[in-house]
C-alpha positions as CSV (number, residue, x, y, z in Angstrom):
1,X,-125.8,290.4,-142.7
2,X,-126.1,292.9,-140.2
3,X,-128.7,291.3,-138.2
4,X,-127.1,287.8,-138.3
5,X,-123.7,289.4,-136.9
6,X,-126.0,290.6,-133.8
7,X,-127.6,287.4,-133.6
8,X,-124.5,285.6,-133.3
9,X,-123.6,288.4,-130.7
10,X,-126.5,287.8,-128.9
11,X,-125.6,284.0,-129.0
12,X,-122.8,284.7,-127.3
13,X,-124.0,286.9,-124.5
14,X,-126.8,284.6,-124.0
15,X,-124.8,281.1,-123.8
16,X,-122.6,283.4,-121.5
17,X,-125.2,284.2,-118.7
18,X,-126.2,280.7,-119.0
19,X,-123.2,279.4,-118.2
20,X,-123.0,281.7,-115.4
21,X,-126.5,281.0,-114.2
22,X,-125.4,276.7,-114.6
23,X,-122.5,277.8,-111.9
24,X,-124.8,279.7,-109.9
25,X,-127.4,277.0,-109.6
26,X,-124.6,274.4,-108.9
27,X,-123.4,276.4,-106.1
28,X,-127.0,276.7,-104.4
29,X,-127.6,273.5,-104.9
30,X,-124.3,272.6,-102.4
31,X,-124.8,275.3,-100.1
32,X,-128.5,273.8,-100.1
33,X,-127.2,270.3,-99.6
34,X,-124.9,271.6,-96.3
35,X,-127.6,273.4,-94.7
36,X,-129.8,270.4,-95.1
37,X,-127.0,267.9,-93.8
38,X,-126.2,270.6,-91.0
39,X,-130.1,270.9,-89.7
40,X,-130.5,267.1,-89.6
41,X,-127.6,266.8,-86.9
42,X,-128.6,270.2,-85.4
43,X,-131.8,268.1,-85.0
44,X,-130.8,264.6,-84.2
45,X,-128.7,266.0,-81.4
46,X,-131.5,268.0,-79.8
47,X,-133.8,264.8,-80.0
48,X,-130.3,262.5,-78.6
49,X,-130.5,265.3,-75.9
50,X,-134.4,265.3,-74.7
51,X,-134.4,261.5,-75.0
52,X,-131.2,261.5,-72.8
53,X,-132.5,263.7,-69.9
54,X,-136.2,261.6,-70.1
55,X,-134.2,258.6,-69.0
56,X,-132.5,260.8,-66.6
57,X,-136.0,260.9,-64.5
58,X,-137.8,258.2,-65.9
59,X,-137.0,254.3,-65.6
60,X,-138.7,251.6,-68.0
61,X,-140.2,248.2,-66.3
62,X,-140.9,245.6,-68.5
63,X,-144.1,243.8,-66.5
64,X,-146.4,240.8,-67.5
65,X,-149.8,242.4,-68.5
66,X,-151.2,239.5,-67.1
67,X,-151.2,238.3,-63.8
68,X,-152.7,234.5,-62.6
69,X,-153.3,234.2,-58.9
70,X,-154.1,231.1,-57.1
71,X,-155.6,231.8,-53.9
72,X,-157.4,229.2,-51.1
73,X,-160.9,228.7,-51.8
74,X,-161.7,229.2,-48.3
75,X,-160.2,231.9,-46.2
76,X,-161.0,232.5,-42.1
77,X,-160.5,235.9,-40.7
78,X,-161.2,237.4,-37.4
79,X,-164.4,239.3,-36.8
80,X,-164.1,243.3,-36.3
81,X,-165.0,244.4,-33.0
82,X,-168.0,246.9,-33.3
83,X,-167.2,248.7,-30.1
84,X,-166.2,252.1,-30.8
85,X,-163.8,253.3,-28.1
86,X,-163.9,256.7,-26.9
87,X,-161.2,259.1,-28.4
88,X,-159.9,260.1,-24.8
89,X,-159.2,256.0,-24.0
90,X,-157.9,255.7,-27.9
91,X,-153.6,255.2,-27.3
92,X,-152.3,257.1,-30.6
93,X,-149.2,255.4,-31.5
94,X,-145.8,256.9,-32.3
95,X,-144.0,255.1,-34.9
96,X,-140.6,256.4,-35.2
97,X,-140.1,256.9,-39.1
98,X,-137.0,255.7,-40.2
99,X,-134.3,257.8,-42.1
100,X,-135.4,256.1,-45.2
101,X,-138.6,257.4,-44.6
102,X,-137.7,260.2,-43.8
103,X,-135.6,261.6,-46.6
104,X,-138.0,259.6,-49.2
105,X,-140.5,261.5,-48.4
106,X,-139.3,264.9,-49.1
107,X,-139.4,266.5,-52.5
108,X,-136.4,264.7,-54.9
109,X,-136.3,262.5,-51.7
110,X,-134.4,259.7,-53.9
111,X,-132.1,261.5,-55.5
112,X,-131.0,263.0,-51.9
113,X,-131.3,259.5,-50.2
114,X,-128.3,258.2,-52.6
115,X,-126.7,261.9,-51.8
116,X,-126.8,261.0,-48.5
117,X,-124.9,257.6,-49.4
118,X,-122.5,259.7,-51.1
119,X,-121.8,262.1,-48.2
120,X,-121.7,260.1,-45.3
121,X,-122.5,256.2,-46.4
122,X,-125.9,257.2,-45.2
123,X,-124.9,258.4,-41.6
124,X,-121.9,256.4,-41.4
125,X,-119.3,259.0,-41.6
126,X,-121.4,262.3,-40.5
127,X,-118.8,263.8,-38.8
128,X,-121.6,266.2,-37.0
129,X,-122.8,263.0,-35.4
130,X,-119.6,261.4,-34.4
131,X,-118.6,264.3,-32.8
132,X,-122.5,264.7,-31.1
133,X,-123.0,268.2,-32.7
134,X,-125.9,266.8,-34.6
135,X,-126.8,265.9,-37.9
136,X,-125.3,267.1,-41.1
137,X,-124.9,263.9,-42.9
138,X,-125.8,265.9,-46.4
139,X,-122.7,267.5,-46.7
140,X,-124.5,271.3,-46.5
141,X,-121.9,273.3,-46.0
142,X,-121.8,277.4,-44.7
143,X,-118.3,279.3,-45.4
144,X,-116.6,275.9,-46.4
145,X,-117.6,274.5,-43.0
146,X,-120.3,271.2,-41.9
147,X,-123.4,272.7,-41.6
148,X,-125.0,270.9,-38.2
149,X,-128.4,270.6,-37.4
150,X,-129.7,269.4,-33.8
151,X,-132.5,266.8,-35.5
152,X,-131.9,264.7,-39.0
153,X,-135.5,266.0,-39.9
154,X,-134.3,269.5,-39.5
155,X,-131.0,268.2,-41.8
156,X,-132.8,266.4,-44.1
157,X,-135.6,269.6,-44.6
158,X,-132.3,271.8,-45.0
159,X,-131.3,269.6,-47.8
160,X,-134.5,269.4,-49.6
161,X,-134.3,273.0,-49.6
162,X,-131.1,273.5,-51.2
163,X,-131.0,270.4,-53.5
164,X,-134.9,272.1,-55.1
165,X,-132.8,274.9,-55.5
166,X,-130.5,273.3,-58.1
167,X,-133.7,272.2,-59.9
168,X,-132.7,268.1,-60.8
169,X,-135.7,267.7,-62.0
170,X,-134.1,269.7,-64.9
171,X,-131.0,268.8,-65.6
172,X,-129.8,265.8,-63.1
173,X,-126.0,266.3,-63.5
174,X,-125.8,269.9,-63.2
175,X,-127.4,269.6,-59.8
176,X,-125.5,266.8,-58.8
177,X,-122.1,268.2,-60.1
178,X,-123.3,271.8,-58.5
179,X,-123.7,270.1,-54.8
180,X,-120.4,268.7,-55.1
181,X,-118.1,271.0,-56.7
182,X,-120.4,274.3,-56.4
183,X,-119.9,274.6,-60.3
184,X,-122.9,275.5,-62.2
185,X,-123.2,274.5,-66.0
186,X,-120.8,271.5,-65.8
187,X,-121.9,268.2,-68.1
188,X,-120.2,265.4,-66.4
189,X,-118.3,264.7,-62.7
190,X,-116.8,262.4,-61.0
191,X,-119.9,262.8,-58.3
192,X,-122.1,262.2,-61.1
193,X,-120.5,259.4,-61.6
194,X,-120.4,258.0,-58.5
195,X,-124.1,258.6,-58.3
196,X,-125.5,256.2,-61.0
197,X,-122.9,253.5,-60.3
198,X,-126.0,253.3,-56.5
């Protein structure tokens, strides 16, 4: 009799703490569930993020893998001239690079080409050159003033400079929205903006 009353005792404690331990489980199971859910959009934003700043830098062109060229089946072209001409009688020419040229071939030379748009409808609106203190048509500016320099190569070299600073290559928008406003960490402008509707 005695034993039975502790066994039914023991029935009782037992069923207790396995009720307890059903609640318990239950509750890890949610928490469990919200972690889970929480790490896949932890996840999907970072990947939404890396694929958003690749097609920052990057553009897609959809070409035809194949290309079919008709060409003449006879072509006449003018014999070179095996006379070699001495250096001193060789005339080097000067071609005058364009602006285009220019600021293309600087480092982030596209991104500051459409700057330049943006500043001064490329040249257009440099005040430094309407007013014939130079070039400044980049909008680089020194105690809230024009900065001008007496060549566009020495502007355009200026700008390189300080636009490498802001590091595009990293994040597009700060750089852009820093050159404007002079506000670093910002996510979106209005100069931004303006940029990709070139």
């Amino acid at each position: 009799m005695i034993n039975k009353m502790k066994l039914d005792n023991m029935d009782k404690i037992t069923s207790k703490y396995e009720r307890k331990a059903k609640r318990i489980s239950k509750k890890l199971k949610l928490i469990a569930v919200v972690i889970g859910i929480i790490g896949a959009c932890c996840l999907m934003g970072l990947a939404f993020y890396n694929v958003s700043r690749w097609y920052d830098e990057n553009r897609v062109i959809f070409q035809s893998p194949i290309l079919i060229k008709l060409q003449a089946p006879i072509v006449i072209k003018p014999r070179k001239n095996d006379v070699v001409v001495p250096v001193k009688e060789a005339k080097k020419e000067v071609k005058e690079r364009s602006e285009f040229e220019i600021v293309t071939n600087t480092k982030n030379g596209n991104i500051l080409w459409n700057i330049y748009q943006l500043e001064t409808q490329r040249g257009k609106t440099d005040g430094c050159r309407i007013s014939g203190e130079g070039y400044g048509g980049f909008g680089v500016m020194d105690s809230g003033k024009v900065v001008c320099y007496p060549t566009f190569e020495k502007a355009v070299e200026r700008a390189s400079y300080w636009l490498s600073k802001l590091e595009p290559e990293k994040n597009l928008v700060d750089a852009l929205c820093t050159w404007n406003l002079g506000t670093r960490g910002m996510v979106n402008c209005h100069y931004y903006q303006s940029y990709l509707s070139l």
